[in-house]
N, C-alpha and C positions, 0 to 999 in steps of 0.2 A: 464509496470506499469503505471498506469492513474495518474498523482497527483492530477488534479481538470480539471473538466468540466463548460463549459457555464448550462448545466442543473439545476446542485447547487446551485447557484446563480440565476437563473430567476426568482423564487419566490419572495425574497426579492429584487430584480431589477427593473423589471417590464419590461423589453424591453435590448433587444440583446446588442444595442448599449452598456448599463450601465452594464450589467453584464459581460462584456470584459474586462472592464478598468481594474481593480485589476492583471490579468490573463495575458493582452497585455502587460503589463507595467514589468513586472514581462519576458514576452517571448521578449520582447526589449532589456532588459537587459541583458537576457543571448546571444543576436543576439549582443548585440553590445561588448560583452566581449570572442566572440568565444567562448562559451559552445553549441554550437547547434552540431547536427550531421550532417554527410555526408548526409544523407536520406534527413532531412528536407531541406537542402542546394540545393538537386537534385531537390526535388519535390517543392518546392515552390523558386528558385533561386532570379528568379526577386525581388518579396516579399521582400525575405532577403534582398536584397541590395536596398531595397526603402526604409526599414526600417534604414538600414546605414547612408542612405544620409537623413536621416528624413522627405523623400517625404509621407510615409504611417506610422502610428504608429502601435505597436504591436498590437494593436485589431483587427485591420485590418488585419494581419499576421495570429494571430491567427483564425482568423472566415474564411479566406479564404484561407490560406497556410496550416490548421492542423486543420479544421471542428470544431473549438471548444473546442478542448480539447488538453491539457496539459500532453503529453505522454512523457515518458523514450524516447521512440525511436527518439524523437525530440531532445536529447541531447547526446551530448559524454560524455566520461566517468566519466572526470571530472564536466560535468553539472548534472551528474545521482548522484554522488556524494556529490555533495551538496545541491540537492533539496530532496535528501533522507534524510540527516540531519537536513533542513534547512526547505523547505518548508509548514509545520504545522506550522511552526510560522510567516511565512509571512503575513496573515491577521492582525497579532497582529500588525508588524510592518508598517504595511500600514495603519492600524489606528493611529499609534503612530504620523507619518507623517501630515495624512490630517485630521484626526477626527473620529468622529465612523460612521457618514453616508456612508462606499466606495464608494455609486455608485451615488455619487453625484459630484465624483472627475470628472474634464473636460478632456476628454482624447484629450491633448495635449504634447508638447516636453517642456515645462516650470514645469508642475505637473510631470513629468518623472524623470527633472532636478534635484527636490528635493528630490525622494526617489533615485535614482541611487546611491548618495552617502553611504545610508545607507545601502544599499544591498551590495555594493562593499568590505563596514566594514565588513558584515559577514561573505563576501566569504572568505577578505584577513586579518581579523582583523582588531585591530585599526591601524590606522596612528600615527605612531612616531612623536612626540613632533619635531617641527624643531631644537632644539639642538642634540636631537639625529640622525636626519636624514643627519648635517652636517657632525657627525662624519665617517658616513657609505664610503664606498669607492664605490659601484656602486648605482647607482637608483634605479637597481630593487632588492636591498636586503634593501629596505627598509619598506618590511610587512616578510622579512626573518626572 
């Protein structure tokens, strides 16, 4: 299953580079939360892990590790998982973040900085209040 293409986006872009950001920014984050799959990991390895260490940003993954386009087969199951529920409303939230121009956003690891958090909400909910996250007994039952 396709979620979205560089194609979609070229009209109102106007150039490769600008029509990535939304797409990259978005395939970052699932590279840097382990949703990607085996496949993507084999076929584009380096990539991934430039992406990791924040030498190349998702645009650059995506236009040169996966042609452009934003495929199922690029995630596991848990990444298929939540961009089937989640994905339609990504555009909204990437407006919500930087404004209604997207491809005017600078595709750097600062502008990343700012939406990462709010995708993470989606994956994992909201964040507990630190009173309640004292009471919890381990750290990762605190989006439990």
């Amino acid at each position: 299953m396709i979620y979205d293409d560089l194609s979609r986006h070229m009209p109102a872009a106007g150039a490769i580079d600008q029509a990535a950001v939304p797409m990259g920014m978005f395939l970052a984050w699932c590279v840097n939360l382990n949703l990607i799959s085996d496949q993507l990991m084999e076929q584009a390895e380096q990539g991934v892990l430039r992406v990791r260490y924040r030498e190349i940003t998702g645009s650059e993954l995506l236009v040169g590790g996966c042609a452009g386009v934003l495929d199922a087969c690029w995630l596991n199951p848990a990444g298929t998982e939540f961009c089937d529920r989640y994905y339609a409303r990504y555009l909204d939230d990437y407006r919500m973040v930087f404004g209604d121009d997207v491809y005017q956003v600078t595709d750097d690891w600062a502008h990343y900085d700012q939406l990462a958090p709010l995708l993470t909400e989606r994956l994992y909910g909201p964040r507990p209040q630190r009173r309640e996250r004292l009471k919890a007994k381990a750290w990762w039952k605190f989006w439990a």
